[in-house]
ZADO-1210 file (C-alpha; in nm, 4 decimals, padded with zeros to 6 digits):
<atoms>
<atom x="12.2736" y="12.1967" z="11.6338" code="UNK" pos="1"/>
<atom x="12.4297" y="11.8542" z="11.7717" code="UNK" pos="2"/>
<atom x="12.4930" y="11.5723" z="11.5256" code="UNK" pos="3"/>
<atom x="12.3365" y="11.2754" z="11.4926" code="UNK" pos="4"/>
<atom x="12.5777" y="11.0420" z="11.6262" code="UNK" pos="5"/>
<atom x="12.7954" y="10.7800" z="11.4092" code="UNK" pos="6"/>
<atom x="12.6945" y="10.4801" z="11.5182" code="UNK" pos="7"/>
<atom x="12.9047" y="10.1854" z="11.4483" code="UNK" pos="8"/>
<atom x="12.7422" y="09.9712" z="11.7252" code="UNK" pos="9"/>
<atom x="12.4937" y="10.1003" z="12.0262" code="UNK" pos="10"/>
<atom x="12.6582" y="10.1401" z="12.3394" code="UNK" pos="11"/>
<atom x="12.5832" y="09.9499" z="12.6564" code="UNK" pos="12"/>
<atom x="12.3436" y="10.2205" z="12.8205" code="UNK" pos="13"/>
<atom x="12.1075" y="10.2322" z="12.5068" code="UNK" pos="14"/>
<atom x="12.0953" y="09.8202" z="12.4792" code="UNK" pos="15"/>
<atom x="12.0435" y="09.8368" z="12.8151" code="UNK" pos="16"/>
<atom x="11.7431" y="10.0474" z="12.8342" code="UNK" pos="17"/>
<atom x="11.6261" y="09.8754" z="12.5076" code="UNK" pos="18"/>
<atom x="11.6345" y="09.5623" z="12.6498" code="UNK" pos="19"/>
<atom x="11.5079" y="09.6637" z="12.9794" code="UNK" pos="20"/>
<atom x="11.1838" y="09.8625" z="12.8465" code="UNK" pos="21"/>
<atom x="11.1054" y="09.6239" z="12.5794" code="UNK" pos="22"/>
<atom x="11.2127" y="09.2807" z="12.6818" code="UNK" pos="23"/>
<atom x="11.1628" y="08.9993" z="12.3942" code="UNK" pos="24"/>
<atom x="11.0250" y="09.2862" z="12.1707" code="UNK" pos="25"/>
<atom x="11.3434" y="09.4060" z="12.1048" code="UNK" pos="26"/>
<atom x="11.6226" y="09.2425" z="11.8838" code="UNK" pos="27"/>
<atom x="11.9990" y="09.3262" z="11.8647" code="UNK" pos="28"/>
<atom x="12.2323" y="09.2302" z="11.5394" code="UNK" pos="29"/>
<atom x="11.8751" y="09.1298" z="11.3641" code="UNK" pos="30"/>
<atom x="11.9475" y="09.0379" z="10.9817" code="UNK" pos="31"/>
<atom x="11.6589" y="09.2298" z="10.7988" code="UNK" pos="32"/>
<atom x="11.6528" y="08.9816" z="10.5125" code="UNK" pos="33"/>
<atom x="11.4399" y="08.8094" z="10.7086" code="UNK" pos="34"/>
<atom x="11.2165" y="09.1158" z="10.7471" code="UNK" pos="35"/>
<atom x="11.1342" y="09.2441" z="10.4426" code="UNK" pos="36"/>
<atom x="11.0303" y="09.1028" z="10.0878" code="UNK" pos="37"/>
<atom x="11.3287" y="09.0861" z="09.8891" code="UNK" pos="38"/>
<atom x="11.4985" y="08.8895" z="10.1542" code="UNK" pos="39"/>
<atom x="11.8236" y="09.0565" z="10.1399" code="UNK" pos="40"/>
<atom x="12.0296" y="09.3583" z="10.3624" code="UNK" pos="41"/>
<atom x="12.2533" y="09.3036" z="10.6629" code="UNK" pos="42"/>
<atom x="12.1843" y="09.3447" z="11.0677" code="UNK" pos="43"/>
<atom x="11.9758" y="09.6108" z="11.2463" code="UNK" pos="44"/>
<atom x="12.1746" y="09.7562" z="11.5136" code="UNK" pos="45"/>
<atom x="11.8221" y="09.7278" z="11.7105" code="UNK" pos="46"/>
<atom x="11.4979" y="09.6346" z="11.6022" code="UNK" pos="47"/>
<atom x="11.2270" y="09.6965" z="11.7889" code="UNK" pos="48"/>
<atom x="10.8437" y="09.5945" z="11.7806" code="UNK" pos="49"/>
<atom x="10.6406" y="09.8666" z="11.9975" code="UNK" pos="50"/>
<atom x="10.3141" y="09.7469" z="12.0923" code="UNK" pos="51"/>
<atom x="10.1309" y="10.0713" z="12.1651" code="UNK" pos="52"/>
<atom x="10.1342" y="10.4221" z="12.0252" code="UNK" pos="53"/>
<atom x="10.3142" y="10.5178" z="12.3967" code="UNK" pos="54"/>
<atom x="10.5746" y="10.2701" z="12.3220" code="UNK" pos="55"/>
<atom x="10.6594" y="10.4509" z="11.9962" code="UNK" pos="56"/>
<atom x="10.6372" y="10.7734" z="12.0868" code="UNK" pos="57"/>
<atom x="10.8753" y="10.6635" z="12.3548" code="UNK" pos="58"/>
<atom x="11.1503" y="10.4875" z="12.1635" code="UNK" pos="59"/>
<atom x="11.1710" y="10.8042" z="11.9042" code="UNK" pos="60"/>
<atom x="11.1930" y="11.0388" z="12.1860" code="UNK" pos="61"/>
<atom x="11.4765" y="10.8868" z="12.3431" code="UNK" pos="62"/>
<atom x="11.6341" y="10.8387" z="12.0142" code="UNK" pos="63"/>
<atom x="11.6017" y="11.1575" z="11.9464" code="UNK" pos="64"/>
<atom x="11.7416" y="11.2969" z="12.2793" code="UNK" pos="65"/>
<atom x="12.0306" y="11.0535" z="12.2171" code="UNK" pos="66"/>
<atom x="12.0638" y="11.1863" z="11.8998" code="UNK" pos="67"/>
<atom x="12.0882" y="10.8343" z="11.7638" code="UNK" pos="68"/>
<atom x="11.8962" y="10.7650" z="11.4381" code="UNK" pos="69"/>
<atom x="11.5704" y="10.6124" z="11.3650" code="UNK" pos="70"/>
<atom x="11.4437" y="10.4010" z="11.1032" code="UNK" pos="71"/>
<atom x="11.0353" y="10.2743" z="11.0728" code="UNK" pos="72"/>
<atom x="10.9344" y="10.0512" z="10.8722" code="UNK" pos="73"/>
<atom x="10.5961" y="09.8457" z="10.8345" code="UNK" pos="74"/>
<atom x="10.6037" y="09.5221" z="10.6554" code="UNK" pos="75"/>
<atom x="10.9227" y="09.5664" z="10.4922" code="UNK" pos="76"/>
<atom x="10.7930" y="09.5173" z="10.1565" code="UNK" pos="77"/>
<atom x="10.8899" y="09.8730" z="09.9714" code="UNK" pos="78"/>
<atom x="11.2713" y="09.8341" z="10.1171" code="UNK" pos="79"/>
<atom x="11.5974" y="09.7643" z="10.0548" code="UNK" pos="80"/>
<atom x="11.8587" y="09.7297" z="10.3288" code="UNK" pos="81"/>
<atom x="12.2161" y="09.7200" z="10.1933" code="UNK" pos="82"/>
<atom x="12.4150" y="09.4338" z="10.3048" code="UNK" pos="83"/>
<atom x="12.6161" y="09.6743" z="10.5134" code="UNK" pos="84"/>
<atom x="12.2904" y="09.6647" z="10.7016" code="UNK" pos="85"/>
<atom x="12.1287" y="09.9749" z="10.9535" code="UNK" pos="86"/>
<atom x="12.3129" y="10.2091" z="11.2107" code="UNK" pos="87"/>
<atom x="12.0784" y="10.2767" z="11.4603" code="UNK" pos="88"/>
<atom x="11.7044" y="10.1944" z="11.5825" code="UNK" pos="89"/>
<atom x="11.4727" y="10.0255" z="11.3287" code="UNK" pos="90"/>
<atom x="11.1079" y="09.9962" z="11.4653" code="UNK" pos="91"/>
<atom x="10.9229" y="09.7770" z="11.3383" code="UNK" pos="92"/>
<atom x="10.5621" y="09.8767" z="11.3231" code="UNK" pos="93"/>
<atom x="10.3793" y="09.5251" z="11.2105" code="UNK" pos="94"/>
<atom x="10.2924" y="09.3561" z="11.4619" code="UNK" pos="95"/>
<atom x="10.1436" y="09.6265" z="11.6958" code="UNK" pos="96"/>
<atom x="09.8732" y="09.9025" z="11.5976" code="UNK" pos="97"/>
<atom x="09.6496" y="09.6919" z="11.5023" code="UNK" pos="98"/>
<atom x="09.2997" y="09.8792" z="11.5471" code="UNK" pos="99"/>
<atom x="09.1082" y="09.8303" z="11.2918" code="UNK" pos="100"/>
<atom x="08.6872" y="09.9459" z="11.2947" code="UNK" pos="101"/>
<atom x="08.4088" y="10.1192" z="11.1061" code="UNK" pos="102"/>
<atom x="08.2688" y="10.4280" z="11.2612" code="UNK" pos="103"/>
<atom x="07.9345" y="10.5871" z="11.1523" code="UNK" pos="104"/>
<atom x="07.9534" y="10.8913" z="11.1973" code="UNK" pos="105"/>
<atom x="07.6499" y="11.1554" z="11.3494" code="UNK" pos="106"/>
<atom x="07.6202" y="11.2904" z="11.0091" code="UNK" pos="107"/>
<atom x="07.5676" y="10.9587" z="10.8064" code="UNK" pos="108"/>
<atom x="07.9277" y="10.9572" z="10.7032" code="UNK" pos="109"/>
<atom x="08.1219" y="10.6564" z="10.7271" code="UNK" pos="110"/>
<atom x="08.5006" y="10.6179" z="10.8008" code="UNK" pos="111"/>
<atom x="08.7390" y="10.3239" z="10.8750" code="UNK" pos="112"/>
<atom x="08.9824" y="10.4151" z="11.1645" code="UNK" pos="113"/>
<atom x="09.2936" y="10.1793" z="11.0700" code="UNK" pos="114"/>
<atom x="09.6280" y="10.1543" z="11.2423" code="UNK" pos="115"/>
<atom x="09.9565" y="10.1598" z="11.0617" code="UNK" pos="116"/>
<atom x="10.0549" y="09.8117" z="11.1008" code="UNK" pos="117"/>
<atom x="09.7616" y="09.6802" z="10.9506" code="UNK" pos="118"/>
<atom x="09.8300" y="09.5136" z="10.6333" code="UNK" pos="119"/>
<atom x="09.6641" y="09.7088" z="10.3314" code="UNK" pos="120"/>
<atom x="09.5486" y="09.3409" z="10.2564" code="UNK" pos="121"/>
<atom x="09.3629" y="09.3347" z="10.6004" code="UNK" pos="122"/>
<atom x="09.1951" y="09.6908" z="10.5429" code="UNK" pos="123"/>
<atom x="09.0700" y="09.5714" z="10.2035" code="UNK" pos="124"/>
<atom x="08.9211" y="09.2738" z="10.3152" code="UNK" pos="125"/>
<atom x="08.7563" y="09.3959" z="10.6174" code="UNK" pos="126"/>
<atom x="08.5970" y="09.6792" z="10.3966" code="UNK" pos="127"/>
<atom x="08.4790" y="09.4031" z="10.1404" code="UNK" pos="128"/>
<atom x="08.3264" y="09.2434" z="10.4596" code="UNK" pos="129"/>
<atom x="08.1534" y="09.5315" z="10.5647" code="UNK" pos="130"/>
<atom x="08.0019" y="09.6506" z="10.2418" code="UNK" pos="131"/>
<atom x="08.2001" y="09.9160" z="10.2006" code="UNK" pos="132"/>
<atom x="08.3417" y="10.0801" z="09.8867" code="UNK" pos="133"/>
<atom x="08.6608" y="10.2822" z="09.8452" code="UNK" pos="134"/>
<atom x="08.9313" y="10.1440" z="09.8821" code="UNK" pos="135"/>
<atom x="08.9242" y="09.8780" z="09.6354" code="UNK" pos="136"/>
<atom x="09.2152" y="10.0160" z="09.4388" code="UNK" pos="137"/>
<atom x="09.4329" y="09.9218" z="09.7087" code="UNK" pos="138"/>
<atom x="09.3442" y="09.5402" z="09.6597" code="UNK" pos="139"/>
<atom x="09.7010" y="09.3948" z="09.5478" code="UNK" pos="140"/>
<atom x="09.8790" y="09.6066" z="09.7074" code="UNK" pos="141"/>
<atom x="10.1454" y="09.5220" z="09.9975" code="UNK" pos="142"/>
<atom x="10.2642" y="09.6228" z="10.2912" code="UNK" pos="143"/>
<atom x="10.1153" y="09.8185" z="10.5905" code="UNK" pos="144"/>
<atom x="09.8739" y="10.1169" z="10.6128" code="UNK" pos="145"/>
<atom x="10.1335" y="10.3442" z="10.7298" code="UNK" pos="146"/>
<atom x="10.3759" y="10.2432" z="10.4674" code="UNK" pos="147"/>
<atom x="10.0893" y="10.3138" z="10.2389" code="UNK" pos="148"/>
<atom x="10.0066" y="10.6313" z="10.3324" code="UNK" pos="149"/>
<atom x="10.3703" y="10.7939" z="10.3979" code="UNK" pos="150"/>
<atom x="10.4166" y="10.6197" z="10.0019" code="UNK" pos="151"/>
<atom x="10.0898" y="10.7598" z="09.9149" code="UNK" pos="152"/>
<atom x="10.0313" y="10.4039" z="09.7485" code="UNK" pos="153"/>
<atom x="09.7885" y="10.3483" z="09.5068" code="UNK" pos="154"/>
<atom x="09.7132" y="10.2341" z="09.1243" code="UNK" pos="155"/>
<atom x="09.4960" y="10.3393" z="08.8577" code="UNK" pos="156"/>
<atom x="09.4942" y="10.7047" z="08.9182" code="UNK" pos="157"/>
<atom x="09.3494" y="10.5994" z="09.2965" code="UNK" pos="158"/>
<atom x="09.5653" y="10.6857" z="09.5824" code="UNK" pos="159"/>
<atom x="09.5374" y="10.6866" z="09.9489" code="UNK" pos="160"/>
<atom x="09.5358" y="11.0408" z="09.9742" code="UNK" pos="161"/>
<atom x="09.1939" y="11.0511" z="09.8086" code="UNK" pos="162"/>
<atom x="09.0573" y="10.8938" z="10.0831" code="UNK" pos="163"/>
<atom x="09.1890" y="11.0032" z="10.3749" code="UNK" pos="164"/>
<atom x="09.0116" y="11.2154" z="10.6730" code="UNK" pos="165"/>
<atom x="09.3033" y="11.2745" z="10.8642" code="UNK" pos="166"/>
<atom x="09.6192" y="11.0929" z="10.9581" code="UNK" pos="167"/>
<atom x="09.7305" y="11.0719" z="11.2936" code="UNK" pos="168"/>
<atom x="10.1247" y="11.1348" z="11.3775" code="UNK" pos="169"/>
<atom x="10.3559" y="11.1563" z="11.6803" code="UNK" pos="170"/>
<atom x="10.7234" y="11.3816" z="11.6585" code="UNK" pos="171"/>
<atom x="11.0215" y="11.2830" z="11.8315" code="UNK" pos="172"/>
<atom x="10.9265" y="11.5138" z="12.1437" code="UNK" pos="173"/>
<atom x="10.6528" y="11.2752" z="12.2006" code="UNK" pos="174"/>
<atom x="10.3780" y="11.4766" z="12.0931" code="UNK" pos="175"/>
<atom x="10.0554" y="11.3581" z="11.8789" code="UNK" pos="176"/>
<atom x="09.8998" y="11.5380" z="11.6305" code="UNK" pos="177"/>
<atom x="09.6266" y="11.4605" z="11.3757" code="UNK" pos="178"/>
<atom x="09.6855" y="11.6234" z="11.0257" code="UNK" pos="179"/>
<atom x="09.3031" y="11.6631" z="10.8558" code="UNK" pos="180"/>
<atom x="09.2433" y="11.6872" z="10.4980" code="UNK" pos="181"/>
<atom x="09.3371" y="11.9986" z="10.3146" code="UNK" pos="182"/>
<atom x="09.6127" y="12.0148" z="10.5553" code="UNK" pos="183"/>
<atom x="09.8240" y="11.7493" z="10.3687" code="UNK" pos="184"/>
<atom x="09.9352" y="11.7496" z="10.0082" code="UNK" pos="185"/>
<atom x="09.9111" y="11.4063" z="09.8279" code="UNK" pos="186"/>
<atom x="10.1777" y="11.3615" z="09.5395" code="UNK" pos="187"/>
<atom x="10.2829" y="11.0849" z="09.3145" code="UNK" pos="188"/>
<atom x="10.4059" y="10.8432" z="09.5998" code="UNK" pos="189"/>
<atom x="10.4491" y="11.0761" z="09.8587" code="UNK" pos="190"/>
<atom x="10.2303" y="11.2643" z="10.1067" code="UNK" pos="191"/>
<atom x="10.3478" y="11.5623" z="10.2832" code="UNK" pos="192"/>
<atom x="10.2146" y="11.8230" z="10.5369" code="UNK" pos="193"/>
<atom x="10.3164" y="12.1366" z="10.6889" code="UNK" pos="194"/>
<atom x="10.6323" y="12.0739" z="10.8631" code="UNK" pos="195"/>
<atom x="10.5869" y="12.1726" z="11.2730" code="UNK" pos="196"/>
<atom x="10.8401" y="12.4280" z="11.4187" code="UNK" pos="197"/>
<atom x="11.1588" y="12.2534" z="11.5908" code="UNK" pos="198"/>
<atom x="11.1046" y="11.9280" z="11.3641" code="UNK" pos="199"/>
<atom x="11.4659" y="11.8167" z="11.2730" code="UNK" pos="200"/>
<atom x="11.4630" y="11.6724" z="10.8929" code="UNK" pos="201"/>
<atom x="11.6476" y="11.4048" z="11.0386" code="UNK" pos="202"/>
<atom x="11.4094" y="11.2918" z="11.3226" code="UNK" pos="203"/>
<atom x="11.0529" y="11.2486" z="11.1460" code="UNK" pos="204"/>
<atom x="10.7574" y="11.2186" z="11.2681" code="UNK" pos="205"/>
<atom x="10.6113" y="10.8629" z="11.2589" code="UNK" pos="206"/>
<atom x="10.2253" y="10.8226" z="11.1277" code="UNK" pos="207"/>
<atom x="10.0638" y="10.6052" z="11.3538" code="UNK" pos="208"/>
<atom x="09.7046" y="10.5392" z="11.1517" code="UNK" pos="209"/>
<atom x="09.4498" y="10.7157" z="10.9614" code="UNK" pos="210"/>
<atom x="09.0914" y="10.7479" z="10.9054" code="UNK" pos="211"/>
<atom x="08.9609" y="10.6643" z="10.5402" code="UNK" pos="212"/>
<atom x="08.5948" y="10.7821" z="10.3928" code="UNK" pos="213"/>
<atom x="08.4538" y="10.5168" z="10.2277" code="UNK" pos="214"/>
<atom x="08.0403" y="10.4539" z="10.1146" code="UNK" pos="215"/>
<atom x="07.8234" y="10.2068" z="10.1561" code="UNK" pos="216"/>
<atom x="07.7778" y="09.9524" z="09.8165" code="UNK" pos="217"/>
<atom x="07.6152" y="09.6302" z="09.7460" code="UNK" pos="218"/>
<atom x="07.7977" y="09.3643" z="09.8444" code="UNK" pos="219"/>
<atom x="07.7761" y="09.1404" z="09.5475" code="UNK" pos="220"/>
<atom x="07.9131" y="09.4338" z="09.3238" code="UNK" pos="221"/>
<atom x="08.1792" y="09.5607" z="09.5030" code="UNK" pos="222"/>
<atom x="08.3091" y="09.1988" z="09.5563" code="UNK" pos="223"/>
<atom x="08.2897" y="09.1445" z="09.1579" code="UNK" pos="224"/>
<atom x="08.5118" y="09.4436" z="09.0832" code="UNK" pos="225"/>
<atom x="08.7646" y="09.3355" z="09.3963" code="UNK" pos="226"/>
<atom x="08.7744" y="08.9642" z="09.1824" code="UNK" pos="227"/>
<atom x="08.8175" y="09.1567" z="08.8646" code="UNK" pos="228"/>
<atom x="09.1184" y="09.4161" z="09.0116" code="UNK" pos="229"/>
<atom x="09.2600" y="09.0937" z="09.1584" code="UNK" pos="230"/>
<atom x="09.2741" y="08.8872" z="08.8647" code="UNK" pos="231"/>
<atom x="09.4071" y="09.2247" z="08.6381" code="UNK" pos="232"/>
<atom x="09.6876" y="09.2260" z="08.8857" code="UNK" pos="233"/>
<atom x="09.7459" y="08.8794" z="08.9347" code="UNK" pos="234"/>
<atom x="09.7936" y="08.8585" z="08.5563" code="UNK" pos="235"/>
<atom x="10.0649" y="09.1121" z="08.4567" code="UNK" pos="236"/>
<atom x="10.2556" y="09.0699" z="08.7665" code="UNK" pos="237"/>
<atom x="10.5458" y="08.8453" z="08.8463" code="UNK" pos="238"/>
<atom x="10.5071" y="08.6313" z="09.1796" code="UNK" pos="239"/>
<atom x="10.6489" y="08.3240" z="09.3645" code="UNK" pos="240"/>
<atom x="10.9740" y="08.5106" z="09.3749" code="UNK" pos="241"/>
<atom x="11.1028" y="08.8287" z="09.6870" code="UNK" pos="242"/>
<atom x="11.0534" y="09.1775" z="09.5131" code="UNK" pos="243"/>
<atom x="10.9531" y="09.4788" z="09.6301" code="UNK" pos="244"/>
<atom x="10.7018" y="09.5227" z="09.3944" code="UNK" pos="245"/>
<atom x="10.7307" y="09.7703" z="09.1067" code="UNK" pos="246"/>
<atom x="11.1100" y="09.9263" z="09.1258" code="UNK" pos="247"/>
<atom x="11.0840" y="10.2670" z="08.9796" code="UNK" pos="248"/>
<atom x="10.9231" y="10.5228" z="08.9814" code="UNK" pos="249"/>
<atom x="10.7146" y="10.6030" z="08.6210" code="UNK" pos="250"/>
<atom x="10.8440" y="10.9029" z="08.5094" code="UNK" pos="251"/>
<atom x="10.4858" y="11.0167" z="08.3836" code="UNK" pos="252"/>
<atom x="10.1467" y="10.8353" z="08.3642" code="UNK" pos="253"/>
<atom x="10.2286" y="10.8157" z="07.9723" code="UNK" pos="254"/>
<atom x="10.5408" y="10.7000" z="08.0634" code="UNK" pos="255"/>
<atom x="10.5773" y="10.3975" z="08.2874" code="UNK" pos="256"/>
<atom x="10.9108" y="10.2751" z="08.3566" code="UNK" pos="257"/>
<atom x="10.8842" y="09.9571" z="08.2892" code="UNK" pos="258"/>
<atom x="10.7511" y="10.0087" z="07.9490" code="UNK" pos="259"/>
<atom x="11.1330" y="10.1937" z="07.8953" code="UNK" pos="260"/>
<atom x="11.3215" y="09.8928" z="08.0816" code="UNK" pos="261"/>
<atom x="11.1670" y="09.6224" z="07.8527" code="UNK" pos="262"/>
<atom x="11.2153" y="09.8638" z="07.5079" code="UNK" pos="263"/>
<atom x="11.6086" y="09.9164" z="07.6641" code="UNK" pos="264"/>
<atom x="11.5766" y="09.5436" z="07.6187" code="UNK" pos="265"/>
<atom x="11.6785" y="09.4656" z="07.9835" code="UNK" pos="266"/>
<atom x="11.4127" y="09.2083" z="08.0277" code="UNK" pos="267"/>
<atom x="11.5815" y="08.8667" z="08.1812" code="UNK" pos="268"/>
<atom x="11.9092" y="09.0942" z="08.2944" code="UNK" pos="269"/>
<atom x="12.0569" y="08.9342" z="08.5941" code="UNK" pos="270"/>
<atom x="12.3170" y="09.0105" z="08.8241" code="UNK" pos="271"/>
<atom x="12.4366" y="08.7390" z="09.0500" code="UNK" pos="272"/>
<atom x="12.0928" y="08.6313" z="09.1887" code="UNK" pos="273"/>
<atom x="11.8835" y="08.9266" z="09.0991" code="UNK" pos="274"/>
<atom x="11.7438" y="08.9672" z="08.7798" code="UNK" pos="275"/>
<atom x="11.4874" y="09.1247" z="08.6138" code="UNK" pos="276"/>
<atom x="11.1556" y="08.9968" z="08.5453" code="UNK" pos="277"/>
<atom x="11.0563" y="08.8666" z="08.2060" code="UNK" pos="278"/>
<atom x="10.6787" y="08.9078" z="08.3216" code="UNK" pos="279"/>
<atom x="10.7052" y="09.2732" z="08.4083" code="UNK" pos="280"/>
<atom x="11.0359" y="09.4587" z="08.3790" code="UNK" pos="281"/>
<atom x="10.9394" y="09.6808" z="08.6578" code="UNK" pos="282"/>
<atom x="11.0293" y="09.4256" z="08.8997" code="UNK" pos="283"/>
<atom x="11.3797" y="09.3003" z="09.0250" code="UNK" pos="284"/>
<atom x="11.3456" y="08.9751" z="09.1891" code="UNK" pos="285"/>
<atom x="11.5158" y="08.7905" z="09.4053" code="UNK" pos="286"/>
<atom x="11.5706" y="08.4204" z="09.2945" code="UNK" pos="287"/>
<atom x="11.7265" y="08.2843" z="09.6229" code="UNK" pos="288"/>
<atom x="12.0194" y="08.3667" z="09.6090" code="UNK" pos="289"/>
<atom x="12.0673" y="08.7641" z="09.5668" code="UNK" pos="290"/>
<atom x="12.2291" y="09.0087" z="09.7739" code="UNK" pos="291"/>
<atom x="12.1566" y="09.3309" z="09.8508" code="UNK" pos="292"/>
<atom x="12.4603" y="09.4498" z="09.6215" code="UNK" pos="293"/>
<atom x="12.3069" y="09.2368" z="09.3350" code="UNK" pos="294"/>
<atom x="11.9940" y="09.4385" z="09.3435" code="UNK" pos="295"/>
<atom x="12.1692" y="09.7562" z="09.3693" code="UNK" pos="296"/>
<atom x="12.3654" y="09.6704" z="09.0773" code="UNK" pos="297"/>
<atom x="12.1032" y="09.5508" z="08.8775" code="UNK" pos="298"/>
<atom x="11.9123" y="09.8887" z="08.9627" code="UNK" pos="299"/>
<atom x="12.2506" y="10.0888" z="08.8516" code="UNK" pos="300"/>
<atom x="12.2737" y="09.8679" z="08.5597" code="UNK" pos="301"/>
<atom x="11.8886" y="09.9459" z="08.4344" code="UNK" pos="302"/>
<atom x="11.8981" y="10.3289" z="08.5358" code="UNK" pos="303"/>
<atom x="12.2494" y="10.3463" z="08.3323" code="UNK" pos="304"/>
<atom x="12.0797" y="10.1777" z="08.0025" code="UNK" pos="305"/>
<atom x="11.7198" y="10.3580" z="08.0325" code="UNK" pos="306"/>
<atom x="11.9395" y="10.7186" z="08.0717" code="UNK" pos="307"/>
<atom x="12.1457" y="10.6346" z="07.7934" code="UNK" pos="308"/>
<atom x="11.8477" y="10.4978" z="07.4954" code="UNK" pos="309"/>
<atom x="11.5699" y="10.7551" z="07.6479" code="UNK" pos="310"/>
<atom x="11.7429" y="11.0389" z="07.8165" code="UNK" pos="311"/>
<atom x="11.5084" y="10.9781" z="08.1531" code="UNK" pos="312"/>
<atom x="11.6320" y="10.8842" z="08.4951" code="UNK" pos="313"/>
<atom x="11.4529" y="10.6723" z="08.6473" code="UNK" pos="314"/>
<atom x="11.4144" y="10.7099" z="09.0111" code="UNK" pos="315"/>
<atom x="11.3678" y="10.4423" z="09.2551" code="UNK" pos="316"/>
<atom x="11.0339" y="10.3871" z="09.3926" code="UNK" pos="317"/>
<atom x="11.2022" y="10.1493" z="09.6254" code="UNK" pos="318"/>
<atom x="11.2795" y="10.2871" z="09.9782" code="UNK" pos="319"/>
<atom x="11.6834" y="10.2199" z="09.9638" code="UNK" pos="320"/>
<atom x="11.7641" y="10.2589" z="10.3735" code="UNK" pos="321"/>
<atom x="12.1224" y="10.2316" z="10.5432" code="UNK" pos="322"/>
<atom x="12.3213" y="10.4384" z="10.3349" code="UNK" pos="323"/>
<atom x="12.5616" y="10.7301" z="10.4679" code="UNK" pos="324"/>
<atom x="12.2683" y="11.0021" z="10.3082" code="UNK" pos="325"/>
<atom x="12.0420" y="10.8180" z="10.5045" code="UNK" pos="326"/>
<atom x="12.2241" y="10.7513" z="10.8256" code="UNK" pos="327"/>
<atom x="12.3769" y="11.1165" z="10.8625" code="UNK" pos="328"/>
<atom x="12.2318" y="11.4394" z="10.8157" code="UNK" pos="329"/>
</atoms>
């Protein structure tokens, strides 16, 4: 099997069919600090903004047949791009797929067909505005649908994957599938399905939306408990400042991680401009001034003192892109 290519900047036939196909929706040498929540990580080789479900399935395809690697990413708020920054493609998935409607179906059922760049914010709102309840334990939560659902996002033993229908993907060789319920596994931030025959590790499929069941609720009610989730959040949660929301992983629901940081006694521990939070010790912010190298090692730092007081690893719930394990397979 051909390797993915080593990339240390895209040659002239691949910018030029970039730039060709996808005109001002495509960006060369693009910083990604300015893309994602923590506001740190070096250049995209390419970033580009596909506008349609074609578009995507085109741009992986030819990646793919290029063997050139692929990044997507959503609103950019579960990632951290070391300053090295991405070899590659990044595509950018927020600012097209943006369907977003409530079908009834013939049965009486009722489903919301969203897109994965609409913002998890957006989804909640609209199903507040409808009447419809469900999906209020995503209220707080950032980022895109798709993010949300490849993360399997979700909080207070609620996760997307209980509400899912089906998911709909496309692979590399441009073809579109939908996966249905009981036909993908949801874990502990990650949702998985059977893998499809031919389907290089390396080249994944992208999710392109997904349809959630949701029920019909008095308006007044479910918009009382969407206050009261909002205000729960809003109150143990550090803001005003770039994170990536919570950093680790907990290691068990009795166990959250940022129970161990703060008894480690890591609270207000800083390097350079990252440090982390006083309010919640499962954030790392960003005070202005961080880099991605300051986050990492901050994150090397707190994994280092948690492993040696408690014994337990913590793993980071934070997607970290751009590294060699990432860029070559």
């Amino acid at each position: 099997m051909p390797r993915i290519r080593r990339i240390g900047m895209l040659d002239a036939t691949v910018r030029n069919w970039l730039e060709s196909r996808f005109k001002a929706d495509v960006k060369f040498d693009e910083s990604m600090c300015r893309h994602t929540s923590l506001g740190v990580g070096g250049a995209a080789e390419a970033l580009v903004f596909p506008r349609t479900r074609e578009e995507v399935a085109e741009v992986i395809t030819e990646a793919w047949q290029r063997r050139i690697p692929y990044l997507v990413v959503g609103g950019g708020t579960n990632l951290l791009v070391p300053d090295r920054g991405i070899p590659g493609i990044v595509i950018c998935l927020s600012t097209g797929l943006r369907r977003l409607e409530r079908v009834n179906d013939p049965e009486g059922g009722i489903r919301v067909l969203a897109d994965a760049g609409v913002s998890t914010k957006t989804l909640c709102r609209f199903c507040l505005s409808e009447g419809l309840g469900g999906m209020n334990f995503a209220l707080g939560i950032p980022g895109t649908v798709g993010g949300a659902i490849r993360m399997n996002a979700g909080t207070g033993g609620e996760s997307m994957s209980d509400r899912l229908l089906f998911i709909e993907v496309v692979y590399p060789m441009g073809t579109p599938k939908k996966v249905f319920k009981g036909h993908f596994h949801g874990e502990y931030r990650k949702l998985s399905w059977d893998k499809v025959a031919d389907v290089e590790d390396a080249y994944p499929p992208v999710i392109l939306g997904g349809a959630f069941e949701v029920i019909p609720v008095k308006p007044d009610a479910l918009k009382a408990e969407a206050r009261q989730r909002l205000r729960s959040r809003a109150a143990g949660q550090p803001k005003g400042r770039g994170s990536a929301g919570c950093f680790f992983k907990n290691p068990s629901p009795k166990t959250p991680a940022g129970r161990l940081i703060e008894q480690s006694g890591l609270k207000g521990a800083c390097r350079g401009g990252a440090v982390v939070s006083e309010k919640h010790a499962n954030f790392i912010l960003n005070t202005g001034s961080a880099s991605a190298d300051d986050i990492l090692g901050l994150m090397k730092t707190v994994q280092e003192t948690v492993l040696g007081k408690f014994g337990i690893l913590l793993e980071p719930e934070v997607q970290i892109v751009g590294t060699e394990k990432n860029s070559e397979k």
